[in-house]
C-alpha positions as a printed Julia matrix, in Angstrom:
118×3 Matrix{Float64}:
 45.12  10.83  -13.8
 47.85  12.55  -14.06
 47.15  16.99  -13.92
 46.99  18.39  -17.57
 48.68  22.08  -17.74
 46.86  24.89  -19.66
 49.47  24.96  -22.25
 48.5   21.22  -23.5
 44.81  22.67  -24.05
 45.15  23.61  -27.28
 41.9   23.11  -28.64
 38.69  24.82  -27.91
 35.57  22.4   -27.94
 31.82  23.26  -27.5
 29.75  21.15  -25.14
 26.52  19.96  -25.79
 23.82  17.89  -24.24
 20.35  16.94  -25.95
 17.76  19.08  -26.3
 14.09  19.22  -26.75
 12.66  17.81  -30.02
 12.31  19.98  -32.9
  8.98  19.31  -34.88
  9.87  18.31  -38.04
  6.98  18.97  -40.33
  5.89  15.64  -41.13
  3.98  14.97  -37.96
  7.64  13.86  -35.95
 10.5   15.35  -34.24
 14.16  15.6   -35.01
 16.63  15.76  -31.95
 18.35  19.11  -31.3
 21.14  19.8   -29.24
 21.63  22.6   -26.59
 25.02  23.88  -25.47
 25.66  23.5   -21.29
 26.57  26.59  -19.25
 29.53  27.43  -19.59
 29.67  25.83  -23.09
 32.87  25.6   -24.55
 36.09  24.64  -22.86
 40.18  24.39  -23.49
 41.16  20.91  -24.0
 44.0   18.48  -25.0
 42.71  16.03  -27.7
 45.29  13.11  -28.33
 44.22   9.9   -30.52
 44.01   6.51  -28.15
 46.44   3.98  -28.53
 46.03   1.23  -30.19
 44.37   0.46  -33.96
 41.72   2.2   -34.86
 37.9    0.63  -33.33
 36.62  -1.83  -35.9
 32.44  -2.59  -36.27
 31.18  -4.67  -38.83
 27.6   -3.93  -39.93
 25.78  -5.18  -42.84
 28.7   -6.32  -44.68
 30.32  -2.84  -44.55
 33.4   -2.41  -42.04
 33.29   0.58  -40.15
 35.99   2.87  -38.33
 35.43   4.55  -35.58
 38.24   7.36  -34.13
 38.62   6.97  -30.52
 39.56  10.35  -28.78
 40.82  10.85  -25.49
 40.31  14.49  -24.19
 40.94  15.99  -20.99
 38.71  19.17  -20.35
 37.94  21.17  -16.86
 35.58  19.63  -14.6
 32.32  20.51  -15.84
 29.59  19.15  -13.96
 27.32  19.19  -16.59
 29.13  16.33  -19.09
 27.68  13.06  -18.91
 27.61   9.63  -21.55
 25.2   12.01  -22.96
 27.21  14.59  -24.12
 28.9   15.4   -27.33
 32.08  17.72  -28.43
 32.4   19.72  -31.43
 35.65  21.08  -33.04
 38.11  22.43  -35.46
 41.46  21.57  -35.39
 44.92  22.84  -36.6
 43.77  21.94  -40.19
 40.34  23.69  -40.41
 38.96  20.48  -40.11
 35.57  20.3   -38.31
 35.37  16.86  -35.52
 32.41  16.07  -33.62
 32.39  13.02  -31.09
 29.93  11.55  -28.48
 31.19  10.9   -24.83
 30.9    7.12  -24.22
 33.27   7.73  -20.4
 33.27  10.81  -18.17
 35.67  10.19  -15.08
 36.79  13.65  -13.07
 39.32  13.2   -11.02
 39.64  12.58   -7.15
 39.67  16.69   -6.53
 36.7   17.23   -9.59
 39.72  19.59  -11.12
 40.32  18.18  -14.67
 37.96  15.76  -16.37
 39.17  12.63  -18.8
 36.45  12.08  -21.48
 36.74   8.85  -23.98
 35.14   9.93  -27.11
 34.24   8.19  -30.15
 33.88  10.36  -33.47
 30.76  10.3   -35.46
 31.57  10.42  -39.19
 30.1   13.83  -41.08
């Protein structure tokens, strides 16, 4: 991996990680999410290569947006987490990590993310 320099982190993402279920007054729970310590971090956000992540499901064909973003090590991200952010536009992005790998020093972190659609 090669060493990402502060001035490719353009974009400021929040970090978060499930939390505890959230009674939702019908006798179930909906899932919440809880931001990790330190929550939000500088990163560079670039689209992978390639076409876009096909999925067919129930007749409908689905895109996904495949995201690679490179973020401090943070201890604290896992396949678990997700990212939320705005970009250049004003446009609001929020993707689950499906790959976490830090590097060999634990200095920067490479994250594959897929977005989830709003």
């Amino acid at each position: 991996m090669t060493r990402t320099t502060l001035g490719e982190r353009r974009t400021l993402v929040t970090l978060q990680t499930p939390g505890p279920g959230v009674p939702d007054g019908d006798g179930g729970t909906t899932s919440s999410w809880t931001n990790l310590t330190p929550a939000t971090a500088f990163a560079k956000i670039v689209a992978a290569t390639g076409k876009d992540s096909e999925r067919l499901a129930a007749g409908t064909v689905l895109t996904t947006q495949t995201r690679l973003v490179t973020i401090p090590f943070h201890a604290g991200v896992t396949t678990k987490t997700r990212l939320t952010w705005t970009d250049v536009r004003g446009l609001a992005h929020l993707a689950n990590v499906v790959s976490a790998q830090p590097d060999e020093r634990r200095i920067d972190m490479e994250l594959v993310c897929v977005e989830v659609p709003a």
